[in-house]
C-alpha positions in Angstrom: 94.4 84.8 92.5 94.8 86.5 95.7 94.9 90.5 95.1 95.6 92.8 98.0 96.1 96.0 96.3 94.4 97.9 93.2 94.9 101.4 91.7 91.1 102.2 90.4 89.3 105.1 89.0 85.7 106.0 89.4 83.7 108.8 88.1 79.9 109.3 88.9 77.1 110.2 86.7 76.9 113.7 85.9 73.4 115.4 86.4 70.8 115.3 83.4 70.3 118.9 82.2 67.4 120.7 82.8 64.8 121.6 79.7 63.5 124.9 78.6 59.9 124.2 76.9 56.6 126.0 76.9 52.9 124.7 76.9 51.7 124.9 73.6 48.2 123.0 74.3 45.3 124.5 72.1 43.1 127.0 73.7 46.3 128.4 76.1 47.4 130.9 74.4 49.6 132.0 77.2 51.1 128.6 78.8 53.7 129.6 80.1 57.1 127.7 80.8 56.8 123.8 81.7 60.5 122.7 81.3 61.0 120.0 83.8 64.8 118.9 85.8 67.2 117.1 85.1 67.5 114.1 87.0 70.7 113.0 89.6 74.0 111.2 88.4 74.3 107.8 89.8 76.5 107.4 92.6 79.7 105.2 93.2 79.4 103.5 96.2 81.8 100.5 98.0 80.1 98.1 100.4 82.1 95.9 103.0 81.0 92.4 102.2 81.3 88.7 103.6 80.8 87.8 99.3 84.2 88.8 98.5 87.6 88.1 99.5 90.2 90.0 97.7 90.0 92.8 95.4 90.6 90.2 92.9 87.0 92.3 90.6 89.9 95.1 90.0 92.5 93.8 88.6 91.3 94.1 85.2 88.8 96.8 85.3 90.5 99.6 86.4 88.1 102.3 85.8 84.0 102.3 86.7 81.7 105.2 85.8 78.1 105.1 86.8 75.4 106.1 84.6 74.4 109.9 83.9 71.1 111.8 85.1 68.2 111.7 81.9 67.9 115.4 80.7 63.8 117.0 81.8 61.7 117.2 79.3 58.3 119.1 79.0 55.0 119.3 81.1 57.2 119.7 83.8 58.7 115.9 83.7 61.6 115.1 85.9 64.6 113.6 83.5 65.6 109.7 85.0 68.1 109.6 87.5 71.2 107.8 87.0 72.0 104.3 88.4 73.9 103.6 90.9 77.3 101.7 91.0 77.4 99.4 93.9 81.0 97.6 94.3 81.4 94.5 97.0 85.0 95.0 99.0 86.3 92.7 101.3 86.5 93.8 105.0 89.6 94.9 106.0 89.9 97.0 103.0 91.3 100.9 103.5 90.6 103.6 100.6 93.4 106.0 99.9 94.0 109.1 97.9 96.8 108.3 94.8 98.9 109.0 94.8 99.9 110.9 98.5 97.6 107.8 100.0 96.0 109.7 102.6 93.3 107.8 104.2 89.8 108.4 102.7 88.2 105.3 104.8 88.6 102.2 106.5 86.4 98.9 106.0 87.3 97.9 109.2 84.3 95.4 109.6 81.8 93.8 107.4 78.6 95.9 106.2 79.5 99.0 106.2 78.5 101.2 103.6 80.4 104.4 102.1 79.9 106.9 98.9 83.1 107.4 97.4 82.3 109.6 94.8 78.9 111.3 94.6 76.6 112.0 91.4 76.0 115.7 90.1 72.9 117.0 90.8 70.4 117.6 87.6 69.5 120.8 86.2 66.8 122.9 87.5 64.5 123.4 84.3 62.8 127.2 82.9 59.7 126.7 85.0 61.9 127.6 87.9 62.9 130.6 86.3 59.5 132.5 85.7 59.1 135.4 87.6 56.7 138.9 87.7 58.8 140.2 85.0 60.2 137.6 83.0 56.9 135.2 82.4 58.5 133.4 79.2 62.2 132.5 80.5 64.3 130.4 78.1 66.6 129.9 80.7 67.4 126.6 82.4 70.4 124.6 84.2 72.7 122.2 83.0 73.1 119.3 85.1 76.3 119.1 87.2 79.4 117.0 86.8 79.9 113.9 88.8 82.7 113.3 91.2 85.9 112.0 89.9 88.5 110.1 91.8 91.2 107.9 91.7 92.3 106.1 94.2 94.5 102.9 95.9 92.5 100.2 97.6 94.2 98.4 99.8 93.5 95.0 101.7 94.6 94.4 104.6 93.3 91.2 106.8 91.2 91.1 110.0 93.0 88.9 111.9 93.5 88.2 115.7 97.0 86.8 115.4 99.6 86.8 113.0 101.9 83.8 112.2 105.5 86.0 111.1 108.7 83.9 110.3 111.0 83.1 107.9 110.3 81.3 104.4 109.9 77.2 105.4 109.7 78.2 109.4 106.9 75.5 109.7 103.7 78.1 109.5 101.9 77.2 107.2 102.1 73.2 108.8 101.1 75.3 111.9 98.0 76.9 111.0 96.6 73.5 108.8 96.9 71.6 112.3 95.0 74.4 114.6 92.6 75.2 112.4 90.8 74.1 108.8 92.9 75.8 107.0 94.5 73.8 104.5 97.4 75.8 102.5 100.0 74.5 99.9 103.1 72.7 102.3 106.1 71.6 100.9 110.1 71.7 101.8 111.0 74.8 100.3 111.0 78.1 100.6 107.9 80.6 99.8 105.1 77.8 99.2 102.8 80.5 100.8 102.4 82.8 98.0 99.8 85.0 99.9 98.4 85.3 103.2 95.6 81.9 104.7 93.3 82.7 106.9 92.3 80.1 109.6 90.0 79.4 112.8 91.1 78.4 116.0 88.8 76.7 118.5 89.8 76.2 122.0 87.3 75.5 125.2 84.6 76.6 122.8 86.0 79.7 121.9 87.6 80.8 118.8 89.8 83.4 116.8 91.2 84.3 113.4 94.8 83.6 112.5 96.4 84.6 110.0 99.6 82.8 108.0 101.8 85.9 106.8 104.5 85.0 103.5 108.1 84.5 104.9 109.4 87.5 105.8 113.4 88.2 104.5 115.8 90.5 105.3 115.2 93.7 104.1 111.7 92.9 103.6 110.8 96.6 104.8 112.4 98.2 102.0 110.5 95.8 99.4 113.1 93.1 99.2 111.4 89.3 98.9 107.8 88.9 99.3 107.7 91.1 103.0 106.7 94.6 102.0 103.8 92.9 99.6 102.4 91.3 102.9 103.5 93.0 106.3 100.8 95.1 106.2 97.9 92.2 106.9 99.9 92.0 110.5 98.8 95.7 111.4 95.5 94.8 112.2 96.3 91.9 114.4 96.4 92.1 118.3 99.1 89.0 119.0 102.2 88.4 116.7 103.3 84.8 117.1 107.0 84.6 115.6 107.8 80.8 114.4 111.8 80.1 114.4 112.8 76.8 112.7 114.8 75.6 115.7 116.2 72.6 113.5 120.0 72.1 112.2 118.7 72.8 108.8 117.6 76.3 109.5 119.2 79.1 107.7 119.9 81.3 110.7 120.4 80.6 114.1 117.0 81.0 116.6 118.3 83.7 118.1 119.4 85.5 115.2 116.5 84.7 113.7 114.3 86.4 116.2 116.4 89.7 116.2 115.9 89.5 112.4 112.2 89.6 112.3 112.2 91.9 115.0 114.5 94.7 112.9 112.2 94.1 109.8 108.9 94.8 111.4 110.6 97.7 113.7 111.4 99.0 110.2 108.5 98.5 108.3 106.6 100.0 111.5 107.2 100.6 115.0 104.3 100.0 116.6 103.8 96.7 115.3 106.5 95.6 118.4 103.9 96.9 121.2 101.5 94.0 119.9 101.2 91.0 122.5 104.1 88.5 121.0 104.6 84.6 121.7 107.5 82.8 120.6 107.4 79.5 118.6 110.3 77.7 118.7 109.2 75.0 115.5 110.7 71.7 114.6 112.0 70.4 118.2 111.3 67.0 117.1 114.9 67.9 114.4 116.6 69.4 117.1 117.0 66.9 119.8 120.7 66.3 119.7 121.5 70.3 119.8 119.7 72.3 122.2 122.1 75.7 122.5 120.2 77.6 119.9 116.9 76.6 122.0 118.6 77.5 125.4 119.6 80.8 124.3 116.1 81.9 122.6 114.0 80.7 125.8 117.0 82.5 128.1 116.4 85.8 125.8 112.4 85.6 125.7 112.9 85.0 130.0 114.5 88.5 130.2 112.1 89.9 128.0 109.2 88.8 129.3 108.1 87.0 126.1 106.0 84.1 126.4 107.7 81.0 124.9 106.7 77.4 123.6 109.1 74.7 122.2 106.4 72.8 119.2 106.6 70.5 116.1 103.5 71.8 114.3 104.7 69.0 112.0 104.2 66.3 115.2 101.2 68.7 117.2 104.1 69.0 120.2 102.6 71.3 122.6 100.0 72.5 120.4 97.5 73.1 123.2 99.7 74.6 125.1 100.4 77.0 122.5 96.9 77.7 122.0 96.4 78.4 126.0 99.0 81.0 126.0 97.5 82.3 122.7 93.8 82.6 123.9 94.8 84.2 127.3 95.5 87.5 124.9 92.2 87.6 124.6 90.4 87.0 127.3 86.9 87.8 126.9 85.9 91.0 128.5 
C-alpha cells in the first residue's frame, strides 16, 4: 500500500537521574560522596533512505519513544545511556509541525540524516556537589525530560517530470512504454490509484518521471483523488499534460487543457512557471476529427508551449516526445 502521508508522535528518552551515595569501604572512615550521572535519553532520529518507499512503517504505529537514560549508581558509575531510535524515510519526504504544518525539514535527497527530537540529558550525581563547606552533599540531579513532538510527514516524489491529465488520458500506457514501469492499465477511469515512478533513457541519458492520479475538477479543494496527489508535481522541473484527443474523451482538448491549468493554478501558482509540454494522446482514435487537435496545437503556438500529437497506446512519436522532453534538461 502506497502511503504518502502520516500524523506520528515521537518522544525521546528522558535522562537517567543522577545518584547520591557515599564510600563506605572499610578503613575510610571519611569517603566522601561517589554518586555517579545519570546517563543520556536516546534520541529520535529520521534517515533519508534508498530502503524505503513510502511511509507505509506509519500507518499503524503512530507513536515511537526511544529508550530512557539508566539512573548513576555508586563508585562514581555513569548510569547507561538510552538507545537510539533510528527511522528509514523515503527521500522526498518533508517534516511538519501539526497541526499549523510549518516546515521542520526537507528530505530532499537520499542520506541525509536529521534529529527530530533530542534525548534529555542525565543527571549530574552528589559527587559534583561537594564543596569546602558541604563535604557530605545528599544532593544530586534528576535526569531531564526528552523532547516530545508530533508531527505530519509528508511524501512527496523526486521526480524530473510529471505526467498530469485527466482519469483514462492514456498516462499510465505512456510511462509503461518509455520506461520499465509497468502500472495497472485498463479502460476506465482511476486505474492509477497512486503515483508510478518510471526511468526514461534517451541517447544514454536518463530521468525520473512520474505518473500523477487523474486530476478532476475541483481537485484543489479535495474533490476526486487530486488534492491526495498534486503535491508529488511540486518537485518536478517539466509538467507534461496528456489530453485524450479521441471522440471518447470526456471534454474537449482544449477545454481540457484550460481545466488542468485552473486546478493546478489553484492548488498552487507556481506550479504554471514549470517547463510544460503538451501531449495530445490517442491520435490513432481521432483520425476522422481533427478540430479539437487544430485548436489545441493553434493555442499551444501562441503560447509558446511545445506540442506533440502521440498514441502512447501505438509508440506514435514517442521519440519525439522524449527529444522535446530531454532538451529541459540539458546537462549543464
Amino acid at each position: 500500500m502506497f502511503i504518502d502521508r502520516a500524523i506520528v508522535s515521537f518522544r525521546a528518552g528522558d535522562g537517567g537521574d543522577g545518584s547520591h551515595s557515599f564510600r563506605r569501604e572499610k578503613f575510610i572512615p571519611r569517603g566522601g560522596p561517589d554518586g555517579g550521572d545519570g546517563g543520556k535519553g536516546g534520541d529520535i532520529v529520521l534517515v533519508s533512505s534508498p530502503m524505503c518507499q513510502s511511509l507505509t512503517d506509519f500507518k499503524y504505529k503512530r507513536q515511537f519513544e526511544a529508550e530512557d537514560g539508566g539512573a548513576g549508581s555508586r563508585r562514581k558509575c555513569t548510569g547507561r545511556n538510552g538507545a537510539d531510535i533510528v527511522l528509514q524515510v523515503p527521500a522526498g519526504t518533508v517534516v511538519k509541525t501539526f497541526p499549523d504544518e510549518k516546515l521542520i525539514f526537507d528530505f530532499d535527497r537520499l542520506g541525509l540524516e536529521f534529529v527530530l527530537a533530542r534525548g534529555g540529558k542525565g543527571g549530574r550525581g552528589n559527587v559534583h556537589f561537594k564543596s569546602s563547606v558541604n563535604q557530605a552533599p545528599r544532593r544530586s540531579e534528576k535526569g531531564e525530560k526528552g523532547e516530545e513532538i508530533k508531527v505530519v510527514l509528508e511524501l512527496k516524489l523526486i521526480a524530473s517530470a510529471g505526467l498530469v491529465g485527466l482519469p483514462n488520458a492514456g498516462k499510465s500506457t505512456l510511462i509503461s512504454r518509455i520506461s520499465a514501469a509497468r502500472p495497472k492499465i485498463a479502460d476506465y477511469p482511476f486505474t492509477t490509484l497512486a503515483p508510478n515512478l518510471g526511468v526514461v533513457d534517451f541517447h544514454g541519458r536518463s530521468m525520473i518521471v512520474a505518473d500523477i492520479p487523474g486530476i478532476l475538477e475541483g481537485a484543489h479543494r479535495g474533490e476526486g483523488m487530486g488534492l491526495e496527489f498534486l503535491r508529488h508535481i511540486e518537485r518536478t522541473r517539466v509538467l507534461l499534460f496528456v489530453i485524450d484527443v479521441s471522440p471518447y474523451a470526456a471534454l474537449p482538448p482544449l477545454q481540457t487543457f484550460e481545466m488542468l491549468e485552473n486546478e493546478l493554478r489553484q492548488y498552487h501558482p507556481q506550479l504554471l512557471q514549470k517547463s510544460l509540454l503538451v501531449l495530445a494522446n490517442k491520435i490513432d482514435l481521432a483520425a476522422e476529427d481533427r478540430g479539437g487537435i487544430d485548436a489545441l496545437r493553434n493555442f499551444c503556438r501562441r503560447r509558446k508551449i511545445p506540442f506533440v500529437e502521440i498514441s502512447a497506446l501505438k509508440a506514435t512519436h514517442l521519440e519525439k516526445m522524449k527529444k522535446i522532453l530531454f532538451s529541459f534538461h540539458e546537462p549543464d
